[in-house]
N, C-alpha and C positions, 0 to 999 in steps of 0.2 A: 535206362537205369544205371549202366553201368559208368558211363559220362557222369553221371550226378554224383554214385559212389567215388569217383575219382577227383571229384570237386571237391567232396566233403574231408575225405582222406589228406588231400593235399595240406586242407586249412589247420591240420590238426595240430603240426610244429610249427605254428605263428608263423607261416613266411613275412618276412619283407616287402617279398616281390612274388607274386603267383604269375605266371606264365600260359594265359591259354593262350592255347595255337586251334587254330579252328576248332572251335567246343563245339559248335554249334551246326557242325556238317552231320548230313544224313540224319538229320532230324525234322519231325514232321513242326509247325510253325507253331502251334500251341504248347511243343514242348522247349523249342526255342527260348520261346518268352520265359517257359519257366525259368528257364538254365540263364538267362540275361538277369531276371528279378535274383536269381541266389546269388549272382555276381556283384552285383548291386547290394545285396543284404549283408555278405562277406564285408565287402568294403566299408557299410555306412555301420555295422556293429564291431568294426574294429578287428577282424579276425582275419585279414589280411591289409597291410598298410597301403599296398599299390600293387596295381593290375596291370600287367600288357598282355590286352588282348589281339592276335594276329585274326583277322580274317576278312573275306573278300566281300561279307557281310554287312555292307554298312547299315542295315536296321538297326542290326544289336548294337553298333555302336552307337550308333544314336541312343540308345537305352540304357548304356553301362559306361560310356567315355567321358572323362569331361575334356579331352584333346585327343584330336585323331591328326593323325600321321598320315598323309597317302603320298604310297610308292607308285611308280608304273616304270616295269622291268627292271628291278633293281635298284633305281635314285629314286632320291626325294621328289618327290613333285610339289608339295604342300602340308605345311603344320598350323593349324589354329585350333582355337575352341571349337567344341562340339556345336554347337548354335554357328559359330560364324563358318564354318564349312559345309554346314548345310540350308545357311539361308544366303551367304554372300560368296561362294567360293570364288576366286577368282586364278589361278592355274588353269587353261582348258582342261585337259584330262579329268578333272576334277569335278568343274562345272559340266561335261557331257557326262562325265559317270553319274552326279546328281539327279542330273534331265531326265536317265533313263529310268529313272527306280519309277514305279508306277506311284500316282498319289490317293491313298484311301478316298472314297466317294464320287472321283470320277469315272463317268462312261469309257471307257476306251473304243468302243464304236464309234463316236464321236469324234474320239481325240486320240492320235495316232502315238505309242511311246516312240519314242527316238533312241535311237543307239546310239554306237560309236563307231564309224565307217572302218577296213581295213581289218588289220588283225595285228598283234603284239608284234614284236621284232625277237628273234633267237635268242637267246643269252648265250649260246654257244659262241655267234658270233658279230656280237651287240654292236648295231651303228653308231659312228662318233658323233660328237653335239648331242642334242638335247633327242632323247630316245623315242617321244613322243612326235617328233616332228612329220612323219611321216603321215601320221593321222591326224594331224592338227589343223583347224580350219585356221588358226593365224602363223604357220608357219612361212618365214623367209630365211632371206642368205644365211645372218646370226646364227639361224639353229644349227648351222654346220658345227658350233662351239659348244660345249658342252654351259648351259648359261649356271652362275652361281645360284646358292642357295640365298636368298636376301631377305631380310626382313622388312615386309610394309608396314606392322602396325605392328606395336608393344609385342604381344603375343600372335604374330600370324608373320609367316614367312614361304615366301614361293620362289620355287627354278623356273622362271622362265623370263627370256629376254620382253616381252610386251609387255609382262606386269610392272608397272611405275613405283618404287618405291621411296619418293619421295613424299610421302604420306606418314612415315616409318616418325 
């Protein structure tokens, strides 16, 4: 409740820009959904103009984004639309974070979720080249560079050396 009062609170002097940072931590998944629908009901009735939403979350932003961002340790890894990050990603990191999310209606006895091998790298003392590499199934020499942010299509853009962008 008190997450919701600080939602409602916020919208009162017409922001701009609303800023949730993980709204939606420590809460059980049916209140999730709620706190995603009033994000969404803020936005589509005009009582906040634009939302950034941070979190590790990507249900909700499937529910409330029309373009997500994803980071991994601090760079970009990937910007497109909401639809095309979760039906075409193409950044690994991105595409293994998608894999893992479970998908409503199937058995998981059956079918095994898949992770993402390793664990993050320190930001104390962050690897140079491309930060993912280490966990990356298409990692080589390149990733020693830190690979540019490039754009492949009008609106999607990805850091990493194997994505082709001449498609852009």
């Amino acid at each position: 409740m008190k997450q919701r009062m600080v939602m409602v609170i916020s919208t009162l002097l017409d922001p701009s820009l609303l800023i949730a940072d993980e709204i939606t931590s420590a809460l059980d998944v049916s209140t999730q959904r709620a706190v995603a629908e009033t994000l969404v009901s803020f936005r589509d009735h005009g009582f906040v103009k634009s939302m950034l939403v941070i979190t590790h979350d990507v249900s909700i932003l499937y529910q409330t984004a029309d373009t997500i961002l994803v980071m991994y340790a601090g760079k970009l890894a990937e910007k497109a639309p909401t639809k095309t990050i979760i039906e075409q990603p193409r950044h690994p990191y991105t595409t293994m974070l998608i894999s893992s999310l479970p998908e409503v209606g199937v058995r998981y006895a059956n079918k095994k979720l898949s992770g993402i091998p390793g664990s993050p790298p320190s930001l104390l003392n962050p690897p140079t080249g491309c930060r993912f590499r280490a966990r990356c199934p298409l990692a080589f020499d390149k990733c020693l560079e830190e690979p540019p942010f490039i754009r492949i299509a009008p609106d999607h853009s990805v850091a990493c050396w194997k994505v082709d962008g001449s498609d852009a």
